[in-house]
C-alpha positions in Angstrom: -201.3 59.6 116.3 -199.3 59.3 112.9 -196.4 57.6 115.1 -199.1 55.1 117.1 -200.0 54.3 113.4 -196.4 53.5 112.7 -196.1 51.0 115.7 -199.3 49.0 115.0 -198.6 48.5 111.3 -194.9 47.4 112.3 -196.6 44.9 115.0 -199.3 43.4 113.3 -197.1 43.0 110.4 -195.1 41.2 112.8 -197.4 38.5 114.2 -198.2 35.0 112.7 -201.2 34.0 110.6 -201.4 31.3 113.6 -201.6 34.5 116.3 -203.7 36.5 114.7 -205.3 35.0 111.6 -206.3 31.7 113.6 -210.3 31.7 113.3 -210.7 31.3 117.5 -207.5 33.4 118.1 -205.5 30.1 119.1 -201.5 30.3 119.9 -200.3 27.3 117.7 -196.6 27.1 118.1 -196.2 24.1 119.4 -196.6 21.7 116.4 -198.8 20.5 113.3 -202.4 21.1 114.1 -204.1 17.6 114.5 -207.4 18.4 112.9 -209.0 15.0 115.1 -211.6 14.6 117.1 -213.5 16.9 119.9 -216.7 18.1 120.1 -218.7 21.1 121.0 -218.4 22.5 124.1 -221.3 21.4 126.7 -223.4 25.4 126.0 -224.0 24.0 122.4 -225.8 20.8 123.3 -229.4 20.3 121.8 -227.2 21.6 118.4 -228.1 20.3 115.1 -224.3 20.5 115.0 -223.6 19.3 118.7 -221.8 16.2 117.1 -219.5 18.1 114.9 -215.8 18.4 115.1 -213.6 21.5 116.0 -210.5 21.0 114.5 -208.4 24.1 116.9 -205.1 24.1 118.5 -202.0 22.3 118.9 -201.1 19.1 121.0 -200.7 21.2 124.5 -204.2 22.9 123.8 -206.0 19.8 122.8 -204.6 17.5 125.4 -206.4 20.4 127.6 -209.6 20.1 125.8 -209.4 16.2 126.8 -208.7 16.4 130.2 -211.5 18.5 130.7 -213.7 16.3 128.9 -212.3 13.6 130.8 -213.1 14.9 133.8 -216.9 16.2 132.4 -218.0 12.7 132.1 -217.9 12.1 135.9 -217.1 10.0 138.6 -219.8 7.0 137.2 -218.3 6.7 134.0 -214.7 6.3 135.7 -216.0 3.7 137.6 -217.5 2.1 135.3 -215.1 2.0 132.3 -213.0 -0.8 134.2 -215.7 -2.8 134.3 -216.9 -2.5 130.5 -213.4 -3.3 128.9 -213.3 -5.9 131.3 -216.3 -7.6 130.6 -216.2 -6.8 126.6 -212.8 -8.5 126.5 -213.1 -11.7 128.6 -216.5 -11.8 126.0 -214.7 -11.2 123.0 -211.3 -13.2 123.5 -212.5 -16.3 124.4 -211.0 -18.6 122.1 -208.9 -16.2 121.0 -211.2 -14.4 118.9 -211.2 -10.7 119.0 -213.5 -9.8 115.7 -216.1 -8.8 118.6 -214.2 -6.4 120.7 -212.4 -4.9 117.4 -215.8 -3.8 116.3 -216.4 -2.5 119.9 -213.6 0.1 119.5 -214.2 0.8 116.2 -218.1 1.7 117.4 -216.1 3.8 120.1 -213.6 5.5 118.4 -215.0 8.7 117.4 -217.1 9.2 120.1 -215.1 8.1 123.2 -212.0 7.3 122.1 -210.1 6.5 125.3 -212.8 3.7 125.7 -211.6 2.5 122.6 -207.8 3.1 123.4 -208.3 1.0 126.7 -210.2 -1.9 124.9 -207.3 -2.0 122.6 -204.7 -1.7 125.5 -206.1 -4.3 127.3 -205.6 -7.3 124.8 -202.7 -9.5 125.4 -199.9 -8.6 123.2 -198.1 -12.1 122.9 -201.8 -13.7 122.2 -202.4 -11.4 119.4 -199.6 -12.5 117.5 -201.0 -15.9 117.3 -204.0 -14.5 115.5 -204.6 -14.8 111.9 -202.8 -11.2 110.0 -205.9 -9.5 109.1 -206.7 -9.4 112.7 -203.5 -8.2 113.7 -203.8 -5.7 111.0 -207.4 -4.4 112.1 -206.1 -4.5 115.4 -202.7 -2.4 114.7 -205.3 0.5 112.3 -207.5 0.6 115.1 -204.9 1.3 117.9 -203.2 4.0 115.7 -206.4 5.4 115.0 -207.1 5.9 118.7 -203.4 6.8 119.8 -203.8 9.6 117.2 -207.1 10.5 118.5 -205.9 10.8 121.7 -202.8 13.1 121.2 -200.2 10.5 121.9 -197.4 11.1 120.1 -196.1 8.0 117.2 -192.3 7.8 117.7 -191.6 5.1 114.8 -193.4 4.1 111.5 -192.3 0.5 111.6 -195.7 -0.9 112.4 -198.0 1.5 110.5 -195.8 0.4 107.2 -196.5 -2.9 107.8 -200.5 -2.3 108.0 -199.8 0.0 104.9 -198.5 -2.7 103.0 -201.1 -5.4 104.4 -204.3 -3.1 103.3 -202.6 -2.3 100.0 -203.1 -6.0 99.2 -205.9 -6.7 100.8 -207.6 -3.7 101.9 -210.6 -1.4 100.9 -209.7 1.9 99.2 -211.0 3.2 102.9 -209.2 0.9 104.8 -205.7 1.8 102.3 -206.6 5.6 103.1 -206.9 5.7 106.7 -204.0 3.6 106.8 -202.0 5.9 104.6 -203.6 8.8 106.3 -202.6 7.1 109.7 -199.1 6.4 108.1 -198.4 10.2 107.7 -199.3 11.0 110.9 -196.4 9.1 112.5 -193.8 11.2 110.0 -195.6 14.1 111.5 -194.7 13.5 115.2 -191.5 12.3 113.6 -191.0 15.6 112.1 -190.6 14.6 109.2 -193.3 17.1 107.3 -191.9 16.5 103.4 -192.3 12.3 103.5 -196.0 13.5 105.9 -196.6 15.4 102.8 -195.8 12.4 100.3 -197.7 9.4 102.5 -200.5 11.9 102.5 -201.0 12.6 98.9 -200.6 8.7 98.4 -203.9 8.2 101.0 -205.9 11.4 98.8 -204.7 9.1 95.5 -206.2 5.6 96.5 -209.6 7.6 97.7 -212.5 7.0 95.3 -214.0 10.4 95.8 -217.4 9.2 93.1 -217.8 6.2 95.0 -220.8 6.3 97.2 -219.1 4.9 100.7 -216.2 6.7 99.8 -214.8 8.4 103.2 -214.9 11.9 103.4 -214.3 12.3 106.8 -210.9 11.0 106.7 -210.2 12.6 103.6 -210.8 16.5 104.9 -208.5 15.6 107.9 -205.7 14.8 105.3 -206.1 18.1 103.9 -206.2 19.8 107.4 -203.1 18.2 108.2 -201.1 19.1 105.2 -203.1 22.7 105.0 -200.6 23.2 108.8 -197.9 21.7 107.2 -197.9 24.3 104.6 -198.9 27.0 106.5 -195.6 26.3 109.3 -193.5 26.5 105.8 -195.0 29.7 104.8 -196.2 28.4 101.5 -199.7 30.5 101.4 -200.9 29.1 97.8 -200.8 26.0 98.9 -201.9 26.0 102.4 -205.2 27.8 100.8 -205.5 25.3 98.1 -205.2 22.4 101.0 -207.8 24.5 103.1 -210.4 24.3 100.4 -210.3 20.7 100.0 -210.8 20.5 103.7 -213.8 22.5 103.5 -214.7 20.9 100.4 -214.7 17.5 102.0 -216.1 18.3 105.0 -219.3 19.6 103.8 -219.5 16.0 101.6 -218.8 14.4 104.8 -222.0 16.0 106.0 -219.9 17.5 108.6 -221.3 21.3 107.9 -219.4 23.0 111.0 -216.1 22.0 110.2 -217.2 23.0 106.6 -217.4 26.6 107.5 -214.8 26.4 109.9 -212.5 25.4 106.9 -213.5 28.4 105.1 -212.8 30.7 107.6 -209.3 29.1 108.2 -208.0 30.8 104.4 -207.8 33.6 106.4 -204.2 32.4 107.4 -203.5 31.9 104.5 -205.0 35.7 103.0 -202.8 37.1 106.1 -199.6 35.9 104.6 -200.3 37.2 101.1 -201.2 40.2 102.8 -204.7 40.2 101.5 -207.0 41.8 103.9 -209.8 42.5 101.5 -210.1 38.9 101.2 -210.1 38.4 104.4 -213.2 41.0 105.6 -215.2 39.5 102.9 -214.0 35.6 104.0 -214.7 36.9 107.8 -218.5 38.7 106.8 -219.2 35.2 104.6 -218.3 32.7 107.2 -220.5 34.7 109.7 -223.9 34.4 107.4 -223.3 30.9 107.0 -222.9 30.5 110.9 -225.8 32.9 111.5 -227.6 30.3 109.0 -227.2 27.5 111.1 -228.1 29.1 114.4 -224.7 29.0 115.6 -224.3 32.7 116.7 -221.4 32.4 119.4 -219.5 30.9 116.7 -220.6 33.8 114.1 -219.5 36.0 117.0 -216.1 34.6 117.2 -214.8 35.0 113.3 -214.1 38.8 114.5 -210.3 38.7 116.1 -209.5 38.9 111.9 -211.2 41.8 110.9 -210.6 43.3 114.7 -207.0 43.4 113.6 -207.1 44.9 110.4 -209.3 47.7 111.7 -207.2 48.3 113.8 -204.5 48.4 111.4 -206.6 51.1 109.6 -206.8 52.7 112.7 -210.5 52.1 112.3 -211.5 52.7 116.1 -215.1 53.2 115.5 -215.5 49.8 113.9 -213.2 47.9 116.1 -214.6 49.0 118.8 -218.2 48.0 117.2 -216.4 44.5 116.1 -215.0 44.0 120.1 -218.5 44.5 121.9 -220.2 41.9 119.7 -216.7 39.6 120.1 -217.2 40.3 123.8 -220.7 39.8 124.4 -221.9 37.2 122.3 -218.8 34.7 121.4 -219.2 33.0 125.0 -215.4 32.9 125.2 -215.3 35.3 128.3 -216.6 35.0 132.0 -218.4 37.1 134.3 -215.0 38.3 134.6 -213.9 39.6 131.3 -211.4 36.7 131.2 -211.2 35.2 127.9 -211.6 31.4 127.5 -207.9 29.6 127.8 -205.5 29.9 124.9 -207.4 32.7 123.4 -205.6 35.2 125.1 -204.1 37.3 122.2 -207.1 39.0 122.8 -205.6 41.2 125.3 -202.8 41.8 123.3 -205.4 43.9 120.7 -207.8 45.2 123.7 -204.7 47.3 124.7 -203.6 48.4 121.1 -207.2 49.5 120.9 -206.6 51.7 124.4 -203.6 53.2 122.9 -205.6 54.5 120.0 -208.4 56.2 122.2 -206.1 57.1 124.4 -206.6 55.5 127.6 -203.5 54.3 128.7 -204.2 53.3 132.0 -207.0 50.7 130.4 -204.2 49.7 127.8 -201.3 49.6 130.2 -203.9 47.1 132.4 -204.3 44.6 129.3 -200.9 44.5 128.5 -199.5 43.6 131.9 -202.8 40.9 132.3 -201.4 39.5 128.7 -197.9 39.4 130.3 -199.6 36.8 133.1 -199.8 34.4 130.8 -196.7 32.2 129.5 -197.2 31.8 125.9 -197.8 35.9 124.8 -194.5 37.4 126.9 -193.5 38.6 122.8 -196.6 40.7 122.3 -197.5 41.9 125.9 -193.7 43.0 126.0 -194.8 44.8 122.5 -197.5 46.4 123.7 -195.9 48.1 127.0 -192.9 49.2 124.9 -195.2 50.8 122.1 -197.2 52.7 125.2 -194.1 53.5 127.3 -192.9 55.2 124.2 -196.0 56.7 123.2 -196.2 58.2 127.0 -192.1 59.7 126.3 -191.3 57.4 129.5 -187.9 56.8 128.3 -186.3 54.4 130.9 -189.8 52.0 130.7 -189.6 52.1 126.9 -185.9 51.0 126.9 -186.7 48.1 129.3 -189.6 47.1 128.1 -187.7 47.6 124.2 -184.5 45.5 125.8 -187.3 42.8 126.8 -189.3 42.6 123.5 -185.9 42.4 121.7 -184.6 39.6 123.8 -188.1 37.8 123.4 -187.7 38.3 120.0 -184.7 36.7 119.3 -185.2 34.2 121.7 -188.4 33.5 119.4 -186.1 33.9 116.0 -184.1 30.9 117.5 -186.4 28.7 117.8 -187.7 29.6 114.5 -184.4 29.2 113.2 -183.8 25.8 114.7 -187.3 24.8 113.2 -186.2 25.7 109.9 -182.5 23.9 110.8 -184.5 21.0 111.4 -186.8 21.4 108.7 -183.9 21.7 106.4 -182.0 18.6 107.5 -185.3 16.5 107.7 -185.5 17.7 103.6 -181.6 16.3 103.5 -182.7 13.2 104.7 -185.7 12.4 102.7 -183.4 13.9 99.8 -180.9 10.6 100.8 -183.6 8.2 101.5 -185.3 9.5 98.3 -181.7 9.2 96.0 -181.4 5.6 98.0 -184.5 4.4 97.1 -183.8 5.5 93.2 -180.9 3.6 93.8 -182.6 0.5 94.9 -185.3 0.6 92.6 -182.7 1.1 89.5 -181.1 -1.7 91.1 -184.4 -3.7 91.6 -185.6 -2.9 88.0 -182.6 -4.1 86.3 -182.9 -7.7 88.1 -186.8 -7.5 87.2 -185.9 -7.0 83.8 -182.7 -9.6 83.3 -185.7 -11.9 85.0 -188.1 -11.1 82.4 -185.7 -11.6 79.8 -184.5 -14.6 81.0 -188.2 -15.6 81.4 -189.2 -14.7 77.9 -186.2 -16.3 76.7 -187.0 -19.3 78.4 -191.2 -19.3 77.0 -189.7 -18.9 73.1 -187.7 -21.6 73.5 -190.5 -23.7 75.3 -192.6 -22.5 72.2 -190.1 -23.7 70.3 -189.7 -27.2 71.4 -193.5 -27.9 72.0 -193.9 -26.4 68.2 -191.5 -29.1 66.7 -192.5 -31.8 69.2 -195.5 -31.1 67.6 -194.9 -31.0 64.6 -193.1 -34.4 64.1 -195.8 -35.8 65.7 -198.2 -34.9 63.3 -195.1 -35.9 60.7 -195.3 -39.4 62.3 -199.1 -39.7 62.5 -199.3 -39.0 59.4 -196.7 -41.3 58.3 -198.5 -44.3 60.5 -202.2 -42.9 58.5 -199.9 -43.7 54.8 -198.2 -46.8 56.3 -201.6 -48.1 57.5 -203.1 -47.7 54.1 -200.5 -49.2 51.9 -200.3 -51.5 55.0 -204.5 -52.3 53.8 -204.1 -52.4 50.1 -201.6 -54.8 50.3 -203.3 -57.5 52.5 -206.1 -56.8 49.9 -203.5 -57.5 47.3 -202.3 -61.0 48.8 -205.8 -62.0 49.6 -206.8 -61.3 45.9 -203.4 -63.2 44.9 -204.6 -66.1 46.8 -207.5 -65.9 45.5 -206.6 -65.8 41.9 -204.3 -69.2 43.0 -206.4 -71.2 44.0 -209.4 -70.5 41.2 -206.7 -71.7 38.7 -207.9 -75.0 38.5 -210.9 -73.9 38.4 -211.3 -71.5 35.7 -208.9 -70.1 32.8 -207.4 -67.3 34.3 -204.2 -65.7 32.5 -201.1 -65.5 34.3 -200.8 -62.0 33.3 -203.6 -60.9 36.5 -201.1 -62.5 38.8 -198.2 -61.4 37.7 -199.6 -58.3 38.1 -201.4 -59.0 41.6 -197.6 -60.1 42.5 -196.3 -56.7 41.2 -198.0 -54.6 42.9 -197.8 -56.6 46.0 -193.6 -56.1 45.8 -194.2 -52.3 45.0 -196.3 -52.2 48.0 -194.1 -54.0 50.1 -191.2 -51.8 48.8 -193.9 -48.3 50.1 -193.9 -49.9 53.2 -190.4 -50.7 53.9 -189.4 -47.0 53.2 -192.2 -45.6 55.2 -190.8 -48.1 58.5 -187.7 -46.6 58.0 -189.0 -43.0 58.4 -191.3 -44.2 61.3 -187.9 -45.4 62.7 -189.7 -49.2 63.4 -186.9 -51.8 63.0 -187.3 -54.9 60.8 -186.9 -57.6 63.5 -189.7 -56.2 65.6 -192.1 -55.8 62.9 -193.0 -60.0 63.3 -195.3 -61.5 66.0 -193.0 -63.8 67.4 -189.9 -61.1 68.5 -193.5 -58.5 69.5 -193.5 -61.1 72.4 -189.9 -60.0 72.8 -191.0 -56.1 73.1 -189.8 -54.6 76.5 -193.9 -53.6 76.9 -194.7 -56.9 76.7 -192.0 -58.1 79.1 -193.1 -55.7 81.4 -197.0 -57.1 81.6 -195.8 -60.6 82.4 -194.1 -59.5 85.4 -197.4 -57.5 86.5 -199.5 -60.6 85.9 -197.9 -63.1 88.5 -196.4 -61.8 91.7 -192.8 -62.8 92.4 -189.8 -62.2 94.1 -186.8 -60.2 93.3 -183.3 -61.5 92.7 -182.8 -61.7 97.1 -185.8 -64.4 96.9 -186.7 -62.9 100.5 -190.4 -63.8 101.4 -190.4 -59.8 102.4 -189.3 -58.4 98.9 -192.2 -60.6 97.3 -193.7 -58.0 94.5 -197.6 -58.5 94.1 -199.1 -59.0 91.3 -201.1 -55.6 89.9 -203.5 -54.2 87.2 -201.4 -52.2 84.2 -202.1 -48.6 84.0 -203.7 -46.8 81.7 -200.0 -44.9 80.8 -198.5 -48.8 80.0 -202.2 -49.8 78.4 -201.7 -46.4 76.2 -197.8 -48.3 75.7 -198.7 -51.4 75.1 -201.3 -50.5 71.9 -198.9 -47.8 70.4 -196.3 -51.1 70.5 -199.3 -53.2 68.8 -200.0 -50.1 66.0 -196.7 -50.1 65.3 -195.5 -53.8 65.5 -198.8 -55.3 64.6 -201.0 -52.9 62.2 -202.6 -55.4 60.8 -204.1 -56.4 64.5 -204.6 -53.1 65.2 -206.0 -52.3 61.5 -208.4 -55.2 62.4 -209.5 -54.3 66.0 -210.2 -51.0 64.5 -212.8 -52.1 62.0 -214.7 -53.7 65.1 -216.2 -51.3 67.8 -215.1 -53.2 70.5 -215.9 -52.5 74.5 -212.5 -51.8 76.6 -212.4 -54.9 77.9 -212.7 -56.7 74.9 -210.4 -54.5 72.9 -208.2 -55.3 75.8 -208.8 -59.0 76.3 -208.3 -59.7 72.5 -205.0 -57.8 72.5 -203.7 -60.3 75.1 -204.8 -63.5 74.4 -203.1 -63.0 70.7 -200.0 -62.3 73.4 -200.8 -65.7 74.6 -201.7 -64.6 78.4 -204.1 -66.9 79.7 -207.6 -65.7 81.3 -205.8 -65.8 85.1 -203.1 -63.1 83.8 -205.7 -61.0 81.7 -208.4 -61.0 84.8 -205.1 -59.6 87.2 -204.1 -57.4 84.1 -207.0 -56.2 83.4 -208.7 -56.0 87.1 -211.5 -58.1 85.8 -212.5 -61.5 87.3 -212.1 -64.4 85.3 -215.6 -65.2 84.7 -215.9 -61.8 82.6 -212.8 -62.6 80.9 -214.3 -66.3 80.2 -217.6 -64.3 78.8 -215.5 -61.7 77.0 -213.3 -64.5 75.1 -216.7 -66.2 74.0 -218.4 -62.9 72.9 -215.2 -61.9 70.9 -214.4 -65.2 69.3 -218.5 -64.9 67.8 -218.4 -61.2 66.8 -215.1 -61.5 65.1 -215.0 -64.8 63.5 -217.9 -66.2 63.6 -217.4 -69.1 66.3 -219.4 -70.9 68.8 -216.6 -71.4 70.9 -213.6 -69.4 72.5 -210.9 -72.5 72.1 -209.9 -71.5 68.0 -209.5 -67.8 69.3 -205.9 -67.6 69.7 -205.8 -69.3 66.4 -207.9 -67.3 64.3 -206.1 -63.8 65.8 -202.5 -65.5 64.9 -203.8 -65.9 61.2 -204.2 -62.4 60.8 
């Protein structure tokens, strides 16, 4: 029995988390586990948990599952699917709108995802390019969702970046991490598990996990997809940190059987650290919580685990107690004894269990029915060669030994080319990683010769608009001093004049004038220095060569329409309204040229038309060129004239106007 011992610790040591450690004793070779969407089987309907999701198997074994339940639905719904996507499309698509039947599949997709996947399929390609990008986008997220629903394998990322970048824009932080999640999955089935891994902890980094809409759901099947990632690259600490998220998740996502199921999938993890404490207590724990939820055939089915390590012990008492409750109350097996499909590593441990009690017969039976099926040749050849050399048959245990060993390394090869391809797929991410440094080196030192150039370009703006500024204020503040001296001396000259002509009247010493006629020179000296720093030039400073001014020019040829120098009937130029840009002109001209106008229009709080209509008669434009320059008709340039030549001087009439502003 010590040699038996020998052989089944050698074995088991032998076989896979994903063999033996697997929760429903699954064979998962084949690829990453897709952790998406099928439901009970039909015995657990009327469930609490009938809507839950089983997250089992690879894409062979699931792409089973949803034939069956393909086929479960019946002939009516087969029928009648045609018909729905028809009808929901020619509805939703007229004038090509498709918010209708996007919201159709998405109420689909968990449920009856092929429903969804046909809606989708069935929408013209070509016409859907001619619809606005976030429908596209929606369109492109749904249709990945329900291809990766649906086990259909992604064989490029080109259009899944594109939604990535589109929803990292514009999207929701659930829209960004089904997107990313969605993103990840096509490196997956790219094999491509290390950028998978990457795209996948940049969905888990845009999730709000405190918000209250925040989606759960999505996130535990991130987890569950990189928890097989790093359980295929024996990485046990992290696989188990990855499977507790999952479960973490799940139960936040109000999904309670995939909650538990979570926590009894550490066990693969426990398996490769070799910890089998942890898993009997993981295995006993898992089963309350099923057995607290009325879900007994799954409580029932947690066993295969500790079956093992009993056995292992060589524990035949309690495996044997372990195997009847497996047996009889998981609802894996038939009136038969057969197991339910891809569970068969069951046999595999039904005929280790033989070889302990010593029925060999019973054992040699379960080893050759494990050989019947495809996928467990390694361990039924195993099991025969352990019990042909238990029984001393030596030329069975040397074939069934050459077998196993051929098996063997047939199954080391392919595990060596996994990890080949696993190597070079780290290689190229490695390149594309060191080429993207590359280009974002390259990328930051343009951003930042931009930025410089950019700031650069603002301190010198500053710059100019500072000193623009400045000598404005300088000049305004030179026009405020040239204004005032500009005051005190026509207060001078009218005091002078004054003074003059009260000679003859009354004895006044010539002393006050001289003096009045002092000050007026000093004052007249003030103002020709501040002209000069206003830059105004002497010979424009008079009325007469104002008229000469290239403003005043200008408002002639706007006040009567002529022709240009062709004299063609066709090139006549019409007569126009100034603009508020050569108004704004013409009265900086008039402060400048004219202060003492200006000083005097000031003084008066004058209406726009008005201030405008005085300005131009002391131009000498006559009421038909102020009505056109001032878009006014002539009787309210007539009324304005009278109104002006009363509230300024005093007059009954508008004819001494002109007069009186030219004395000024």
């Amino acid at each position: 029995m010590k040699h038996l011992h020998d052989i089944q610790i050698r074995r088991f040591d032998r076989l896979t988390p994903a063999h033996c450690g697997s929760p429903l004793m699954t064979n998962d070779k084949s690829r990453f586990a897709r952790n998406d969407e099928y439901k009970l089987p039909a015995s657990s309907e009327g469930n609490p948990y009938s809507s839950f999701v089983i997250l089992e198997g690879s894409s062979e074994q699931a792409r089973a599952r949803h034939s069956s339940l393909k086929r479960s639905r019946g002939w009516v719904f087969i029928i009648a699917q045609p018909v729905i996507v028809f009808v929901i499309v020619l509805s939703s698509c007229t004038g090509g709108r498709y918010d209708t039947l996007l919201r159709q599949a998405d109420s689909l997709m968990t449920a009856n995802p092929d429903s969804a996947w046909a809606l989708l399929s069935a929408v013209d390609s070509v016409d859907m390019q001619h619809q606005r990008r976030s429908t596209r986008m929606r369109y492109e997220l749904l249709r990945a969702e329900a291809q990766n629903k649906l086990y259909i394998d992604f064989t490029t990322d080109s259009v899944m970046r594109q939604v990535v970048q589109y929803y990292d824009r514009r999207g929701s932080r659930n829209e960004r991490l089904k997107a990313h999640y969605l993103l990840g999955c096509c490196y997956r089935d790219m094999h491509e598990a290390p950028v998978a891994l990457l795209t996948w902890e940049d969905a888990v980094a845009t999730a709000d996990t405190t918000a209250a809409d925040c989606d759960y759901a999505t996130l535990y099947r991130i987890y569950g997809q990189m928890a097989s990632i790093y359980l295929r690259q024996y990485m046990p600490e992290q696989h188990l940190q990855a499977q507790q998220k999952y479960s973490d998740y799940a139960l936040l996502a109000i999904d309670t059987l995939n909650h538990i199921r979570g926590l009894l999938m550490r066990n693969d993890a426990y398996f490769s650290l070799h910890d089998t404490t942890a898993i009997l207590k993981n295995v006993e724990y898992v089963r309350q919580l099923y057995l607290e939820h009325g879900l007994e055939q799954q409580a029932a089915q947690v066993y295969p685990s500790a079956i093992k390590i009993a056995l292992q012990r060589q524990q035949l008492e309690k495996a044997d107690s372990l195997m009847q409750i497996f047996e009889n109350e998981s609802g894996l097996f038939d009136e038969r004894g057969n197991i339910a499909s891809t569970h068969e590593l069951y046999y595999y441990l039904k005929g280790m269990y033989y070889i302990g009690i010593n029925k060999l017969d019973s054992a040699e039976y379960w080893f050759r029915k494990e050989l019947r099926v495809d996928r467990f040749e390694l361990e039924a050849y195993h099991g025969l060669m352990s019990l042909y050399k238990y029984k001393g048959e030596i030329d069975s245990s040397y074939k069934y030994t050459t077998l196993y060993d051929n098996s063997l390394v047939e199954h080391l090869n392919q595990t060596k080319t996994a990890a080949i391809t696993q190597a070079q797929g780290m290689y190229d991410y490695s390149r594309q990683q060191r080429n993207a440094q590359r280009q974002e080196r390259k990328a930051n030192g343009f951003r930042f010769a931009l930025l410089t150039l950019v700031a650069f370009s603002v301190i010198i703006a500053i710059l100019v608009l500072w000193t623009f500024q400045k000598k404005k204020a300088e000049k305004q503040k030179l026009l405020e001093s040239y204004h005032n001296v500009l005051e005190e001396l026509i207060q001078a000259e009218h005091d002078t004049e004054l003074l003059k002509q009260s000679l003859s009247k009354r004895e006044v010493t010539k002393k006050i004038i001289e003096e009045k006629e002092k000050q007026i020179q000093q004052l007249t000296k003030t103002i020709n220095g501040l002209q000069k720093q206003i830059g105004l030039s002497p010979e424009i400073v008079h009325r007469q060569d104002l008229k000469e001014a290239e403003i005043v020019r200008t408002f002639h040829s706007l006040a009567r329409s002529s022709y240009d120098s062709s004299n063609d009937i066709r090139n006549r130029i019409k007569a126009r309204a100034a603009t508020k840009a050569e108004w704004n002109t013409m009265i900086e001209t008039i402060q400048v040229c004219q202060p003492r106008l200006y000083l005097f229009l000031q003084k008066h709080k004058l209406s726009d038309l008005k201030y405008k209509v005085c300005i131009l008669s002391y131009l000498g434009f006559d009421n038909t060129d102020i009505s056109t320059l001032t878009n006014a008709n002539k009787g309210s340039v007539t009324n304005a004239r009278t109104a002006l030549a009363k509230e300024l001087f005093n007059l009954t009439s508008a004819h001494e106007l002109d007069n009186y502003l030219h004395d000024l």
